[in-house]
Every structure is written in C-alpha cells, then in structure tokens.
C-alpha positions as CSV (number, residue, x, y, z in Angstrom):
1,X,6.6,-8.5,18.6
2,X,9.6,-7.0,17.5
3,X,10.8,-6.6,13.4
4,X,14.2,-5.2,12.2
5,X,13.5,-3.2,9.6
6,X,16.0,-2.2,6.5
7,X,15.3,1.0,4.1
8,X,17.1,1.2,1.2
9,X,17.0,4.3,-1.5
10,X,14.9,7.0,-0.9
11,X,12.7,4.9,1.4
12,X,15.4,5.8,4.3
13,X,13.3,8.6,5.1
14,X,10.7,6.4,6.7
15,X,13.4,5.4,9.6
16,X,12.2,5.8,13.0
17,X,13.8,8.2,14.7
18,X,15.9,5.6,17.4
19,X,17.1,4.0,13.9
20,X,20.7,3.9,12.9
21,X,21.9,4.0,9.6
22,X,19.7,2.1,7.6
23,X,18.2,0.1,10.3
24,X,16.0,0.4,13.2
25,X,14.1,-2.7,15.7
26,X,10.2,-1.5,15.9
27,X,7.4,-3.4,17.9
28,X,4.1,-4.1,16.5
29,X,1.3,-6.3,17.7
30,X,1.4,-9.9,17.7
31,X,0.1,-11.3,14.6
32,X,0.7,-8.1,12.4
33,X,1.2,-7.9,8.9
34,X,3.4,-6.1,6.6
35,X,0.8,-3.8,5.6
36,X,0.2,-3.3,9.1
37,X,3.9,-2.5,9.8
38,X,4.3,-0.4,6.5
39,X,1.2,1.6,8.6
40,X,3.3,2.0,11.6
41,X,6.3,3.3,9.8
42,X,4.0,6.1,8.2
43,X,4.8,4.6,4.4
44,X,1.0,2.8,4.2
45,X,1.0,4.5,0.4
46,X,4.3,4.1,-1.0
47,X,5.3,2.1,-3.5
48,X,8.0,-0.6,-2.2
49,X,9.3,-3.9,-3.0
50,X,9.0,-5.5,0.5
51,X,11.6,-8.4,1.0
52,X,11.0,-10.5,4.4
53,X,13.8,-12.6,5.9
54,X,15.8,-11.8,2.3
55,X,12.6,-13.0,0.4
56,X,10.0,-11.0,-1.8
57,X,6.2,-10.4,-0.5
58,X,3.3,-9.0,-0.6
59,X,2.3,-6.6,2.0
60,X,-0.7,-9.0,3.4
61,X,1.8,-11.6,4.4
62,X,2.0,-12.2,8.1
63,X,5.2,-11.3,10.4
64,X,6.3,-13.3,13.3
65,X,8.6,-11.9,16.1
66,X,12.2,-11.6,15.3
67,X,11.6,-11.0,11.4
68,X,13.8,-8.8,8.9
69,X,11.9,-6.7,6.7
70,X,13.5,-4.9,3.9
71,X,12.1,-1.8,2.0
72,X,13.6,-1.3,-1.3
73,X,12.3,1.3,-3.2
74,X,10.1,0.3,-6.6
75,X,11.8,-0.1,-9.7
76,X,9.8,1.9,-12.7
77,X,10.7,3.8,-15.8
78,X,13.0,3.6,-18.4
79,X,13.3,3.5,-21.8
80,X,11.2,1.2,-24.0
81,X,13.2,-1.3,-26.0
82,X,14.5,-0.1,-29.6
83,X,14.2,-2.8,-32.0
C-alpha cells in the first residue's frame, strides 16, 4: 500500500531519497502499522509525535492505503515553572 509521508524539524533527515522537500510517497505491506512504517523509514528509535490523516497516534495504530503520516519531532525540555 502506499503512505505520504511528512517530516517536520529535524526529523527531515529520515526522507527517502526520491522525497521532495518535506514529503515523499513510500510503499509498505498491506496491513502495516506505523511502527512498522517508522521501521521502513530507518527512524524505529526516535522519539516522534506521529499525526495520521492530521490526527495524533500511537505507533501501533494500523495504516490503510492512501494515508498521510506526519513526523513531528517530540517536544521536551524547558524550564520548570517559577512560582
């Protein structure tokens, strides 16, 4: 099945080579998950929000063909509140 996928931030790196700017199409077996696709794209280990057809989820939710999946990267840090 195929899956446009979006990087965002650093996780851009992760674009497959026949991507453009931010975006690339990649195939995956039918019945695939994100974890699965996170696998193909080399990024199994990285930390990511994951956003699938503009909503968030978690990497064992299933794909269907024509999907967008969005990589942002994970938001931590800062500065603890001053009170």
């Amino acid at each position: 099945m195929k899956i446009e996928v979006h990087f965002f931030g650093d996780t851009k790196r992760f674009l497959p080579a026949d991507g453009s700017g931010r975006r690339a199409t990649v195939e995956i077996p039918a019945g695939s998950n994100v974890d699965a696709l996170c696998e193909h794209l080399g990024m199994a280990e990285e930390a990511v929000v994951i956003m699938v057809n503009d909503v968030q989820h978690h990497r064992g939710t299933v794909l269907s063909d024509g999907d967008a999946v969005t990589f942002l990267p994970s938001l931590v840090g800062g500065e603890p509140a001053v009170h």
